[in-house]
ROTORKOL-991838 format. One line per 5 residues: their letters; for each residue x, y, z of C-alpha. Coordinates in steps of 0.1 Angstrom, whole numbers, plus 5000, padded with zeros to 4 digits. Layout:
A> X Y Z  ...
// end
This chain:
XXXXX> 0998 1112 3144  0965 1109 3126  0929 1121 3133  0923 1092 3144  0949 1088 3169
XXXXX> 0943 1119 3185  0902 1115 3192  0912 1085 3212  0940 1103 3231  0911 1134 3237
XXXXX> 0884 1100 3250  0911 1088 3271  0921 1123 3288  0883 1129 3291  0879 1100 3305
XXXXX> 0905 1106 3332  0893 1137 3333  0858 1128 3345  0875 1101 3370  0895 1125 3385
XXXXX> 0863 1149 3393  0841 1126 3402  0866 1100 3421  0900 1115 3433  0883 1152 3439
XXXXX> 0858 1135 3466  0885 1117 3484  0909 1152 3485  0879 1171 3498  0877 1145 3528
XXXXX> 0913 1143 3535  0914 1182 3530  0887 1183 3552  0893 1159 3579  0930 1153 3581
XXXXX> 0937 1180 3609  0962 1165 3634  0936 1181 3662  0905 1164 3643  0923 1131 3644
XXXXX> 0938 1143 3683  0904 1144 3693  0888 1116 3679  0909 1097 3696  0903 1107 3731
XXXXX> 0870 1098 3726  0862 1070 3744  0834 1061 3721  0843 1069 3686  0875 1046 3699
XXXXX> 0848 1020 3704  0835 1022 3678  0871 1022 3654  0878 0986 3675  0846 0972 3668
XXXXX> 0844 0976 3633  0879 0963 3632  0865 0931 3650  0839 0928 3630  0861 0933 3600
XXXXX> 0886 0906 3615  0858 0881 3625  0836 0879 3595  0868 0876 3575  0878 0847 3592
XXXXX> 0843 0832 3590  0848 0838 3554  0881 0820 3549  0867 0790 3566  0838 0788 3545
XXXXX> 0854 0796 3511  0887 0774 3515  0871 0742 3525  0842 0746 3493  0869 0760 3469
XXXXX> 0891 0727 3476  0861 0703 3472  0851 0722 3438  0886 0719 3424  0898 0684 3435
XXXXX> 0868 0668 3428  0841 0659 3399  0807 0652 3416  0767 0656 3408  0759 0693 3402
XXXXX> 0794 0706 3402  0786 0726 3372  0756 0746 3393  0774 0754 3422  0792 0786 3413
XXXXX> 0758 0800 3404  0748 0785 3438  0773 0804 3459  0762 0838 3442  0724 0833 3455
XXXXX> 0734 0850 3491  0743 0886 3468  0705 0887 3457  0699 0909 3485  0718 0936 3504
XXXXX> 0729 0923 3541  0713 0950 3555  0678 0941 3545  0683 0902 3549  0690 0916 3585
XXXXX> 0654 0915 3586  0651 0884 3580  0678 0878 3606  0660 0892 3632  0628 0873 3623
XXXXX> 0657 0840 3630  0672 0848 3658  0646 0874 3675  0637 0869 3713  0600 0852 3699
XXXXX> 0620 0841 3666  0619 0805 3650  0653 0793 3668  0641 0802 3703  0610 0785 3694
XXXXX> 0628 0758 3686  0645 0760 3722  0615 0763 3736  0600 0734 3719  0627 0710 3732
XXXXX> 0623 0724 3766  0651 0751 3771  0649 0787 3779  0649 0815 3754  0682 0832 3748
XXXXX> 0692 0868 3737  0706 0863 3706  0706 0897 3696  0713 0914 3730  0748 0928 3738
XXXXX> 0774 0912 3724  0748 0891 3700  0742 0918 3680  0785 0917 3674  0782 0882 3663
XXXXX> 0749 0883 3639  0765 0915 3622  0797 0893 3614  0775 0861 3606  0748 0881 3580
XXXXX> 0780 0894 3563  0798 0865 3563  0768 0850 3548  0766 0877 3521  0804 0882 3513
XXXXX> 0819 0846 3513  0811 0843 3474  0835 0870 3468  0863 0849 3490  0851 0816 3469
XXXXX> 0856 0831 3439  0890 0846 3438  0903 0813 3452  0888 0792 3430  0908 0810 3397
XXXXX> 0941 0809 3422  0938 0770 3425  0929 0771 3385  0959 0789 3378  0982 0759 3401
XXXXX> 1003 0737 3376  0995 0700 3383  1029 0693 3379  1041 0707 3411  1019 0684 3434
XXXXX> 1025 0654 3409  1064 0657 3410  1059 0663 3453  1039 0628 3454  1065 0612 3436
XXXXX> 1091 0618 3462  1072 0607 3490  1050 0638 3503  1020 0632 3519  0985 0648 3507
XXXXX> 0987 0671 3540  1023 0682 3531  1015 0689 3496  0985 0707 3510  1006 0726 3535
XXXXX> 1040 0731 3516  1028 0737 3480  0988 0746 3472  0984 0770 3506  1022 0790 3492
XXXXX> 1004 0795 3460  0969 0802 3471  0982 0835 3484  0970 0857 3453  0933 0842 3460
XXXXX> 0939 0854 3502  0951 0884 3495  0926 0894 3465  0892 0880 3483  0902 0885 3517
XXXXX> 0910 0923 3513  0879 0926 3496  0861 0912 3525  0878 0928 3551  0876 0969 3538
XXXXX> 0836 0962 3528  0830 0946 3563  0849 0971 3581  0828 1000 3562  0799 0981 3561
XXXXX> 0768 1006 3574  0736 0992 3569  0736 0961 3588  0751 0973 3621  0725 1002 3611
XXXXX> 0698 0976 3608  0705 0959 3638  0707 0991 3661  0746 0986 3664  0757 1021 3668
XXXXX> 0792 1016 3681  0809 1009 3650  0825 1042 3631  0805 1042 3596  0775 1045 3619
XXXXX> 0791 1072 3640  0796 1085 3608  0763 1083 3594  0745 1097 3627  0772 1129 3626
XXXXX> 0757 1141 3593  0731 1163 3605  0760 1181 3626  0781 1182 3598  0782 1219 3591
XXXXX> 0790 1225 3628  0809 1191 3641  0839 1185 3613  0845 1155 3635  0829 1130 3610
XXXXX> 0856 1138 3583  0883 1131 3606  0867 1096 3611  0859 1089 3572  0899 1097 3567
XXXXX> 0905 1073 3593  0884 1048 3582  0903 1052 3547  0935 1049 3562  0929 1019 3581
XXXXX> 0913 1001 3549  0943 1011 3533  0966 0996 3559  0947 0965 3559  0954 0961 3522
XXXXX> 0991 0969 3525  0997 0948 3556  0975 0916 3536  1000 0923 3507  1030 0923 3530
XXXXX> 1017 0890 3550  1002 0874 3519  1020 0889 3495  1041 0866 3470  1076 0855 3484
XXXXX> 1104 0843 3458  1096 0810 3446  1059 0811 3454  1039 0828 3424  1012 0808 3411
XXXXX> 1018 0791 3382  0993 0781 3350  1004 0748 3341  0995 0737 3302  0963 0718 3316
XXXXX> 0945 0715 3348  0946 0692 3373  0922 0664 3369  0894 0664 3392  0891 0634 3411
XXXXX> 0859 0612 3404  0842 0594 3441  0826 0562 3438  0795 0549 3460  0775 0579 3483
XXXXX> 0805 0597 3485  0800 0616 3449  0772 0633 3468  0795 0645 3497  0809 0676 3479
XXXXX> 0775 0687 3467  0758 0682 3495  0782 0703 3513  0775 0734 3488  0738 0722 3496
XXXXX> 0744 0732 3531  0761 0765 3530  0740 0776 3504  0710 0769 3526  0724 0786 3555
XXXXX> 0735 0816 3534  0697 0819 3523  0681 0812 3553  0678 0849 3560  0661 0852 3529
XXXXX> 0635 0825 3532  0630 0841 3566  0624 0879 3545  0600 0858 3525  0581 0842 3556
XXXXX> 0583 0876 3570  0560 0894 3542  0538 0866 3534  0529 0860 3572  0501 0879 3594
XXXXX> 0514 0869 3625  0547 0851 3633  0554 0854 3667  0570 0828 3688  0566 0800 3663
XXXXX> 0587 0781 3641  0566 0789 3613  0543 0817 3603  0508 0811 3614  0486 0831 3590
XXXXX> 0498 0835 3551  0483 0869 3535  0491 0897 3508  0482 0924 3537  0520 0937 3538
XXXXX> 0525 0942 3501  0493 0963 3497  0506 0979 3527  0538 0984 3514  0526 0999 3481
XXXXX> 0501 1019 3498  0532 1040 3519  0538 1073 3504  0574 1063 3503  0574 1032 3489
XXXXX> 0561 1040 3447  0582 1071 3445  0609 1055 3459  0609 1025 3430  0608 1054 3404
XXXXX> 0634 1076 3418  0658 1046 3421  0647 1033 3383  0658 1072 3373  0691 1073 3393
XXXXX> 0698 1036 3381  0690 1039 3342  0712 1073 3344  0740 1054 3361  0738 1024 3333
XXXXX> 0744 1049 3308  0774 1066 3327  0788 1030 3337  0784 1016 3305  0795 1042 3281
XXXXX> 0828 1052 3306  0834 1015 3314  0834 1004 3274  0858 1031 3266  0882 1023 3292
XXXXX> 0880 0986 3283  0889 0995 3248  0920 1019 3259  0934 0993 3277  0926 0958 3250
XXXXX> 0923 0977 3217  0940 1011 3215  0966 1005 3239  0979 1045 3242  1004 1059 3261
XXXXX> 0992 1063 3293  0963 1036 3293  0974 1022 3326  0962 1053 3344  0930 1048 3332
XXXXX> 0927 1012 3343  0939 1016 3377  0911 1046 3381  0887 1029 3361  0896 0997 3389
XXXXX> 0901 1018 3418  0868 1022 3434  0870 0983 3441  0898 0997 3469  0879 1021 3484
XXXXX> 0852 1018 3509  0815 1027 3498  0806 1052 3528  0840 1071 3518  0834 1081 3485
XXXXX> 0793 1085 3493  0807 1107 3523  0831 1126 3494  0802 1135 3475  0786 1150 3505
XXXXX> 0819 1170 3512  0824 1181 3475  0787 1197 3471  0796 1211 3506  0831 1228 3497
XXXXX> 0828 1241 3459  0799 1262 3452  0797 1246 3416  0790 1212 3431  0762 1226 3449
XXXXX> 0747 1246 3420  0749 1212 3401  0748 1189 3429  0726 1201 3455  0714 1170 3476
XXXXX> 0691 1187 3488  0668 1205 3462  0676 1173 3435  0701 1148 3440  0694 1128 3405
XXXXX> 0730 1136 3393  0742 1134 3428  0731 1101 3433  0733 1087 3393  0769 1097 3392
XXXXX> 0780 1085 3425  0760 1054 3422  0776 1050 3382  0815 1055 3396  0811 1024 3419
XXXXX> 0800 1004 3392  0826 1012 3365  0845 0986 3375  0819 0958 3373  0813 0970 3333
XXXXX> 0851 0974 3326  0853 0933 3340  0823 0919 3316  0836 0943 3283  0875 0929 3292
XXXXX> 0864 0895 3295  0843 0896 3257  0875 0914 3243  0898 0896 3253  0877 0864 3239
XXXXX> 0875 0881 3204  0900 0878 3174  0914 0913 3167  0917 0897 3132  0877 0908 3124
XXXXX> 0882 0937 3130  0908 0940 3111  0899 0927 3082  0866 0950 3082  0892 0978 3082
XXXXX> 0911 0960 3050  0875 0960 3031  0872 0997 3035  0852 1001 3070  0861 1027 3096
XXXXX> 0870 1027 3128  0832 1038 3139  0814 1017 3109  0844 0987 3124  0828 0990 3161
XXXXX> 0790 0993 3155  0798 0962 3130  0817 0938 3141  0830 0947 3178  0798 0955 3196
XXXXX> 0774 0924 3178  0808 0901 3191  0807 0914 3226  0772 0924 3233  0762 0899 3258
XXXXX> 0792 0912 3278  0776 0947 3275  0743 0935 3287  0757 0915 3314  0777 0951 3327
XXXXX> 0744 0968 3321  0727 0946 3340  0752 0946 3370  0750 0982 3368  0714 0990 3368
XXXXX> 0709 0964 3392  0735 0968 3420  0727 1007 3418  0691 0999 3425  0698 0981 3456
XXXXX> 0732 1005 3468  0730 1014 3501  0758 1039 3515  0754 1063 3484  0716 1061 3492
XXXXX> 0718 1066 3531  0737 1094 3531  0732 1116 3499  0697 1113 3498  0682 1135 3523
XXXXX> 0646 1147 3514  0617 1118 3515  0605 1131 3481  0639 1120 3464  0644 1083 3484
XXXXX> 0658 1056 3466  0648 1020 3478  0672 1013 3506  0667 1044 3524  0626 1040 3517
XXXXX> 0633 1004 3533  0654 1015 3561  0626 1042 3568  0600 1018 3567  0621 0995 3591
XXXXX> 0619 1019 3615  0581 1024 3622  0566 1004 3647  0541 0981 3644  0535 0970 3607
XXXXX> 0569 0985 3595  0590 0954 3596  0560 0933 3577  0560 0961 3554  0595 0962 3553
XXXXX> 0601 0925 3543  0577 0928 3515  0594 0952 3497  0627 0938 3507  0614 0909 3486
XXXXX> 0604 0926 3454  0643 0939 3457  0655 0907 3462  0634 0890 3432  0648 0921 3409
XXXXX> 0684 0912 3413  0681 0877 3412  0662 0882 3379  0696 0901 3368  0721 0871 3383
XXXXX> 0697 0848 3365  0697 0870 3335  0732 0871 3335  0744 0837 3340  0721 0828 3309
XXXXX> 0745 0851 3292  0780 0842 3305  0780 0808 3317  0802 0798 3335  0823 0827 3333
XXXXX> 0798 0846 3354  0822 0847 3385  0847 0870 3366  0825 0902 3372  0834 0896 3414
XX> 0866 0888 3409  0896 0911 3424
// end
């Protein structure tokens, strides 16, 4: 075995190495931690943490079904049909992921608030107010503003399942007599389960975790809140473990019972004919129907947002449908809060550090597994892919637990005194994935053969890579980069929970803090909520410039 040979095997062990710390150690030190048959015991004969276990579900349950509903009918129009726009509307179903749900649940509010726009409406066509966001309301607009934010994911993954549907199949049904519906029903559904089981999964676990929008809307009966409120007892109450395990477990049981319901039967594997089917092109007003349909959803899906926008442009929006005075007042407010300017730089200097961490960790695992192909590489992918399975709040709450248990975490990691590598690492291990997705993609899409033949003229391996490799894929770099910097910016569980001194606030928690003061605070709130949401639609824009139309890959399952 040559020099060579054996660096990339040391990269690859390091690698796993540094995914095994920073990944699987977390995860043991909440299981170790929390999984106490008396922990467990006694979380359940709790009345409310029960509560709050069967209302996540719900929610979980409900805003996936929502989901479904919205992504199967939009996926179907996109891939039977050639229409006006059609090229645009992938891009258009990503505008809802500009902005976290939890601070679009701002804009939410300003919606359906008791003095909102749509009781103004009501009121307006002569009907009494209602409490949308009393009670059980604030149930239902948790499921809708994560519907609204997760249903792209959904779109996605069942858009490449019907791409990957030979043509054939539904050709050779209509020739013996089956109806549209019954080749609907009997053959497209059947093979559509890889795009169910890979968005909805994805849906389900984040909306079951999800913390900052029941947080937002003052929903405390759902566990990751339970779990979030239970930190400051931590040292004394071990209770919040035992519910982060649980949580885990259930996530993992809904993936296992999705892949046993949805799972592919004998006979029913998608697929990928020689060519596509050929889209179908409408004649007279109906080539406008399918766009106008992506029109609508993507309207509703950004209505919260135009409401965020409203929100911090407007001195006074109160019971109207409209705001009633425009002004700056809530930005210069907003930039004048102690919180808010350190905030932007202390999330700029755990984002940057996370780019580098991301990028350099997600390249090299991208070229184990597409270029160097060792022994072993499949370990790497699958823990290089894993944090896609495993709820935010648990590995942020793993952290918490490893600085907690080990006394070298805390000497390197104390949240408390510093949490830059805290935070920066944390925030750089759910993003991995993202860059491993864009480098794939560009080497996948370039000819081994340069690189070869740069080693035949007499170029090494390093000279090779800086040469010809990197120039071929570096918009795919960028575009990882980008995703990387920019989700980290706007993360929220990692930034809830390990940041705990005001000095060291990242963005969401300064927003969330600033949410909370009464008076100006929501104004104030919404303006900086729309400086984040201008920042990462800066980076979708940025990105789709660079990828096209394969821009939907980096959310893919």
């Amino acid at each position: 075995m040559n020099f060579r040979r054996v660096f990339q095997y040391f990269l690859m062990l390091a690698l796993a190495g540094f995914l095994m710390i920073f990944l699987l150690l977390p995860l043991f030190t909440v299981v170790g931690e929390g999984c106490s048959w008396q922990l467990i015991c006694e979380v359940f004969r709790s009345p409310v943490y029960v509560q709050g276990l069967v209302n996540s579900f719900a929610i979980a349950l409900v805003t996936t079904l929502i989901v479904a509903a919205m992504s199967l009918g939009l996926a179907i129009l996109y891939d039977r049909y050639d229409f006006p726009g059609k090229e645009y509307c992938s891009l258009l179903m990503l505008l809802p992921m500009i902005l976290p749900p939890f601070v679009g649940a701002l804009g939410f509010q300003q919606l359906l608030g008791h003095y909102g726009v749509v009781n103004s409406i009501l009121v307006d066509l002569g009907f009494a107010r209602v409490d949308f966001l009393g009670g059980d309301g604030k149930f239902w607009a948790v499921c809708l503003i994560e519907a609204l934010h997760l249903y792209p994911i959904f779109y996605l993954n069942l858009i490449t399942a019907l791409g990957n549907i030979d043509p054939a199949l539904t050709d050779a049904a209509a020739n013996l007599g089956a109806s549209k519906w019954q080749r609907f029903v009997r053959i497209k559904l059947p093979l559509l389960r890889s795009g169910f089981l890979a968005g909805g999964s994805i849906v389900m676990v984040w909306s079951f975790t999800e913390l900052g929008t029941p947080l937002m809307f003052g929903f405390n009966r759902v566990t990751p809140v339970q779990v979030f409120n239970g930190l400051n007892e931590l040292e004394n109450n071990p209770l919040p473990y035992a519910l982060v395990v649980i949580m885990l477990t259930v996530s993992a049981l809904i993936y296992l019972v999705m892949r046993k319901l949805l799972g592919s039967a004998p006979g029913s594997a998608a697929v990928k004919g020689s060519m596509g089917a050929k889209a179908v092109k409408l004649a007279g007003f109906r080539r406008f129907l399918p766009g106008t349909a992506f029109g609508v959803v993507a309207f509703f899906s950004v209505l919260p947002h135009l409401a965020l926008v409203g929100a911090a442009f407007s001195r006074r929006w109160y019971g109207t449908v409209l705001p009633q005075i425009f002004t700056l007042e809530n930005f210069d407010n907003a930039l004048s809060n102690p919180l808010v300017l350190p905030s932007i730089m202390n999330s700029v200097r755990y984002s940057a550090l996370a780019m580098i961490i991301a990028v350099f960790c997600g390249t090299l695992a991208a070229l184990i597994v597409t270029r160097w192909r060792l022994k072993g590489a499949w370990l790497v992918d699958l823990l290089a892919m894993l944090p896609l399975a495993i709820p935010g709040l648990v590995i942020a709450f793993g952290f918490l637990g490893m600085t907690a248990t080990y006394s070298w975490a805390k000497s390197l990691f104390n949240p408390v005194d510093n949490p830059l590598w805290l935070l920066a690492i944390a925030y750089a291990v759910r993003r991995i994935p993202y860059v491993v997705r864009a480098v794939v993609s560009g080497l996948e899409q370039t000819p081994e053969e340069l690189e070869q033949a740069a080693r035949n003229f007499g170029a090494g391996p390093v000279k090779t890579m800086a040469k010809v490799t990197f120039p071929l894929i570096g918009a795919n770099l960028l575009v990882g980069g980008l995703f990387a910097f920019s989700f980290s910016m706007l993360e929220v569980s990692d930034s809830l929970i390990l940041a705990q001194k005001s000095a060291f606030f990242p963005i969401t928690k300064a927003l969330l803090e600033l949410s909370q003061i009464l008076g100006s605070g929501a104004a104030s709130a919404s303006a900086f909520g729309v400086w984040a949401m201008g920042f990462l639609a800066l980076t979708l824009a940025s990105a789709g410039i660079l990828l096209g139309k394969k821009i939907g890959a980096i959310f893919k399952f």
